[in-house]
C-alpha positions, 0 to 999 in steps of 0.5 A: 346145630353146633354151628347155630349155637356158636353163631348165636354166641358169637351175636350175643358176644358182639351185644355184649360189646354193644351194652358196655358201649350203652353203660358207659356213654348211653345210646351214643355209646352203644352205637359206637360200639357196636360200629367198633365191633362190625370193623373188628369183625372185618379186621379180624377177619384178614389180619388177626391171624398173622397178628396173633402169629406175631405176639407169639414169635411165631417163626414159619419152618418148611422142609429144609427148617422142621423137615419131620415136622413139615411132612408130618402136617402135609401127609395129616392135610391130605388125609383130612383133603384139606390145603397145606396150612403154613406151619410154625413154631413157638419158641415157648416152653409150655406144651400146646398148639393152635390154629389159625386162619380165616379159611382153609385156604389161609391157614396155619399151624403152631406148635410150641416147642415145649411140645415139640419136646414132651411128645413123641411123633404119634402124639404130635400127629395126634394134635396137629390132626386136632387143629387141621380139624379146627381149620376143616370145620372153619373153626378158626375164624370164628375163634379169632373174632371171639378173641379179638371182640373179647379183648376189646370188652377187656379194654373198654372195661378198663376204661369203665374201671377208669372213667368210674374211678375218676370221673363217674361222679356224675351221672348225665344222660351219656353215663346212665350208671354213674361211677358205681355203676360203671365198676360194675360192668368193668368187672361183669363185662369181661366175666360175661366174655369170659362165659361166651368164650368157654361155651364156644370154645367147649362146643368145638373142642370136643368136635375137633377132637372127633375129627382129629382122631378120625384124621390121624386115624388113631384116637388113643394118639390124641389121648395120649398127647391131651393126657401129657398136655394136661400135665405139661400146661398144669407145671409150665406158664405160658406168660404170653397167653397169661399177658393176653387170656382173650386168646386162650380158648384157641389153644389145645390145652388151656395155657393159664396156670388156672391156679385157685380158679375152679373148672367152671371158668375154664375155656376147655372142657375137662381134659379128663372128659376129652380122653374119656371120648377118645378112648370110647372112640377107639375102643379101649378100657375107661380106666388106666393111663393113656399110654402112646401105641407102639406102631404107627407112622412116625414110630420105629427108627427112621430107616423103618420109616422112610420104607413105608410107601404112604404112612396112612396105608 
């Protein structure tokens, strides 16, 4: 059900692009940009994740560059039988991560290193098993489309704002709103994108945070790490994602400080929410904080670790 659910929010974020393309210059409008949205889609599709990876600064690390890191994702794929997905690191102070990739096949992992530094190696197992699950439910293409058909709203709504400030005096048969009327959807449009993203993106983080948990096998992991996150995105600005918001949904925690803006616009779900399940999940008290556990795979000293056989045994 939650794969038809986000089909239909990915249609009705594609007509919206199509309406904005009516309001602005008619029927001939609204053809255009539905074209324009179908070539986006195949756009996307092969090259919006190595573009997304390059506005990040992205850098792909491997076992000689992020040695701990890089084995960490490889034991955390095999567990999930999925591919090794490319890793990268974000020079970025704020805590967070994403997935990307338009199959498992053609994935990849960031993490900022903001993270990298907050969290202990229980917790970033715990959000790299969140975002291998995005990548095992083929949630990540779907993501990059959203952004990409979201931020092309954005930019024709800025050339409505334009068009109805400069030249929306008229009101022929290619402009049926005239220049009031084109405000409006400037301002409503990406409002309306805004929506479809936060329902998509509710409807596969919680998902994602199911089978994360079940991947690293320690839900208190990534309860933990949403718990630091929480805080960590609350402090810290991530002015890349605040200079491009269309992409925010795809990140863990939501990267914009927020600030004055109430959770009802927010793209994630309550971080309170998402915890609440994880500790349902492993059985644990609903009160308290979520503190890391002790044992696990990365924990202990590194001679303790590299003597265990298989970290998931």
């Amino acid at each position: 059900m939650n794969y038809v659910r986000t089909g239909l929010l990915l249609a009705g974020l594609t007509a919206l692009f199509g309406v904005v393309g009516m309001m602005i210059g008619g029927q001939q409008g609204m053809i255009i940009a539905l074209l324009f949205a179908a070539a986006m889609n195949v756009f996307a599709y092969w090259n919006a994740d190595s573009m997304l990876l390059r506005m990040r600064g992205a850098k792909q690390v491997d076992d000689r560059t992020a040695p701990e890191l890089v084995s960490m994702v490889r034991e955390l794929a095999q567990n999930a039988g999925l591919p090794m997905p490319k890793v990268y690191v974000i020079d970025n102070p704020q805590p967070n991560a994403f997935a990307t990739g338009r199959n498992p096949e053609n994935a990849a992992v960031a993490a900022t290193s903001g993270l990298m530094q907050l969290l202990d190696r229980n917790e970033i197992a715990g959000v790299m098993a969140h975002e291998l699950a995005h990548i095992k439910n083929r949630d990540t293409l779907t993501m990059t489309i959203t952004a990409t058909i979201a931020g092309a709203i954005s930019a024709l709504a800025n050339f409505a704002m334009f068009a109805g400030m400069f030249g929306g005096g008229r009101n022929d048969n290619n402009n049926p709103l005239g220049g009031v009327g084109m405000i409006l959807v400037a301002i409503l449009a990406p409002l309306g994108a805004m929506l479809v993203q936060m329902a998509i993106s509710r409807t596969r983080e919680y998902e994602a945070d199911k089978i994360g948990a079940e991947i690293c096998r320690h839900p208190m992991w990534l309860a933990s790490a949403l718990n630091k996150l929480d805080k960590g995105v609350r402090t810290i600005p991530n002015m890349d994602a605040e200079r491009n918001p269309a992409t925010a949904h795809m990140y863990i925690a939501n990267p914009l400080s927020g600030k004055g803006v109430d959770n009802l616009f927010s793209t994630h779900p309550s971080m309170s929410n998402r915890i609440a399940k994880l500790r349902e999940m492993a059985g644990a008290p609903q009160s308290g904080t979520t503190a890391p556990t002790k044992s696990g795979p990365w924990s202990g000293s590194a001679k303790e670790r590299r003597v265990r056989r298989r970290p998931w045994n």
